[in-house]
Each structure stands twice: as structure tokens, then as C-alpha cells.
N, C-alpha and C positions, 0 to 999 in steps of 0.2 A: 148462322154458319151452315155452309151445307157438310150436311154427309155422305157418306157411302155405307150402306150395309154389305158387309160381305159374308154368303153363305154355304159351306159346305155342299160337294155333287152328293154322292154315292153310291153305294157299290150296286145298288140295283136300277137299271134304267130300261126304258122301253124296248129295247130288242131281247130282252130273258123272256118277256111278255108276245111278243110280235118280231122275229128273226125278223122279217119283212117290211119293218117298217121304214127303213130309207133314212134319208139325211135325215133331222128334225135341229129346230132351234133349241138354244142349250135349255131354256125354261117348258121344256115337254119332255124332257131325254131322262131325268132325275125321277127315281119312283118310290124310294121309301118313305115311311112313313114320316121321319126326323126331318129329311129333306122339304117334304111337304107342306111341315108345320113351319120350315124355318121359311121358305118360299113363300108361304100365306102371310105372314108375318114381316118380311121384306115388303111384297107388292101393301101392305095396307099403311104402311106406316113411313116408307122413302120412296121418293121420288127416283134414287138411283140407288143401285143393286146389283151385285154381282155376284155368282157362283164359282170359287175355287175349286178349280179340276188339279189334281195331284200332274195326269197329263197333257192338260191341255191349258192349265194357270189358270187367269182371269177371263172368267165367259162374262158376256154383258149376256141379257136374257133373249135377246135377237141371234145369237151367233149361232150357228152353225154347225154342231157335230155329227161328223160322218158315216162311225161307225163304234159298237159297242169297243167297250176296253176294260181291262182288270190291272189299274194303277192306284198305287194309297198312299200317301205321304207315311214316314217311318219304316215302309217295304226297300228292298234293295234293290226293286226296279232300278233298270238305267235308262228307262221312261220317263222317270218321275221331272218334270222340270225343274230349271236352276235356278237359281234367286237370280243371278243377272238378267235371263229371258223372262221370269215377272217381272222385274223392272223394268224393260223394254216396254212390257205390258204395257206397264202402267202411263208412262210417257207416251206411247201409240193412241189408249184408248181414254187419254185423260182423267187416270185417275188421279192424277199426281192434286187437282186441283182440289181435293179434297184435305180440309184438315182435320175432320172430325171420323172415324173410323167406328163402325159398330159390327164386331164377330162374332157373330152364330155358329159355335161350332167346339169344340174342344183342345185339347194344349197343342197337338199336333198343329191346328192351323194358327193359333198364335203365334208360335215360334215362325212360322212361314211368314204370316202377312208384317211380324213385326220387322222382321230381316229384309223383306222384298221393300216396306213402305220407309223403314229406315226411323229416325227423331225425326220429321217431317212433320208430324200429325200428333192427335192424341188417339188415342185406343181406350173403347168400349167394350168390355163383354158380361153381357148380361144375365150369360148361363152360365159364366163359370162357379159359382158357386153350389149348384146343381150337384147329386151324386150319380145320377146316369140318364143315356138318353131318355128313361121313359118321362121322368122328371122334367126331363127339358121340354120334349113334346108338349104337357101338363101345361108348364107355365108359357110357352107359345100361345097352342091354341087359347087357355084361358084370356091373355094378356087381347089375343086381336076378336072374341067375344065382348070382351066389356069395351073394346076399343079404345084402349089404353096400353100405349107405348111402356116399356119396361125402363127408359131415359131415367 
């Protein structure tokens, strides 16, 4: 069965570091450390992967963001995207062909990809039992060291 992982942006990316840096694909633009771990973790272990932007929804790791932004799922941004335009998403960038779902990331984005993805699929989440990101990070990198999937 294939899957999709899907993994958290955050809040600090390449232009806090370099104002100057220009467009970038969405897998350079993400700089914290959670991100990193979950991004390492994504490329060693699926084939296909995507980063959930609070504004900009479903990035494949090719795409294209333009310019720095400060949007968070749970904030009263009126940035924040709709579950109808993740949906869109997902039927644009074929996610939909996906039944098997693995979320990297915390309850905030549950509740998102589970309302965007709909009963369609099953849902994965590997860190949820985790008590905070440093925890998460821990069993990340540990899990893509021994090169064993958290499945």
C-alpha cells in the first residue's frame, strides 16, 4: 500500500537567516530543528512526502515558496488556509491516491489533515504519544540512525 507522510513547516525558515534568499523549494525554506528531524525522517523512509503549511497547505518538497510568512494552525490568522482549498490540494497534487497516512507533527495538524483527508484513508501518528517536541526529535533521529521506520 503506498503512503504519504505528511510533515509539519515551522515557524523558522530561511529568510530569519538570509532576508536575501529568494524564492526557495518548500524542502530548503523549513529550518528548525523538529522540522529537520521530521524531513530526515520523511526523505529516508517514503517515497512520497509532504510539508503542511498553515498558509500555504500541502507543499510537495519541489514547490516553491516565495516569501517568508508568520501563519500557525490554531492562530486567528485569516491566512490560515481552509479545509476546502486542502482539499482541492489534495485532488490537484494527487494526494487523494493515497490510503495510508503517516503524521509527523502534533494534535494541531491531526485535526487538519484528518478533516482535509476526510474516512478516505487510515491515519498514522507515530509521535503522538511523545510528551514534547524534544522527545519527538529523540525518537526521529534515533528511529532514521538504526534505519528503522517507527510503522
Amino acid at each position: 500500500m503506498k503512503q504519504l507522510c505528511i510533515i509539519p513547516c515551522g515557524a523558522k525558515k530561511i529568510w530569519d537567516q538570509d532576508e536575501n534568499a529568494g524564492k526557495k523549494e518548500a524542502k530548503h525554506v523549513y529550518m528548525s530543528t523538529f522540522h529537520k528531524a521530521c524531513q530526515s525522517y520523511a526523505e529516508t523512509f517514503f517515497e512520497n512526502w509532504t510539508i503542511l503549511s498553515a498558509k500555504h497547505g500541502f507543499l510537495l518538497p519541489t514547490d516553491i515558496v516565495e516569501e517568508n510568512y508568520d501563519v500557525a494552525f490554531g492562530s486567528k490568522s485569516p491566512e490560515i488556509i481552509s479545509t476546502e482549498a486542502l482539499q482541492r490540494q489534495i485532488a490537484d497534487k494527487g494526494l487523494g491516491e493515497f490510503r495510508s497516512i503517516v503524521v509527523l507533527g502534533g494534535k494541531k495538524y491531526r485535526k487538519v489533515v484528518e478533516q482535509a483527508f476526510g474516512d478516505s484513508c487510515s491515519f498514522h501518528y507515530p509521535l503522538a504519544d511523545c510528551r514534547g517536541i524534544g522527545y519527538m526529535v529523540q525518537r526521529l533521529q534515533a528511529a532514521v540512525a538504526r534505519g528503522e521506520s517507527m510503522e
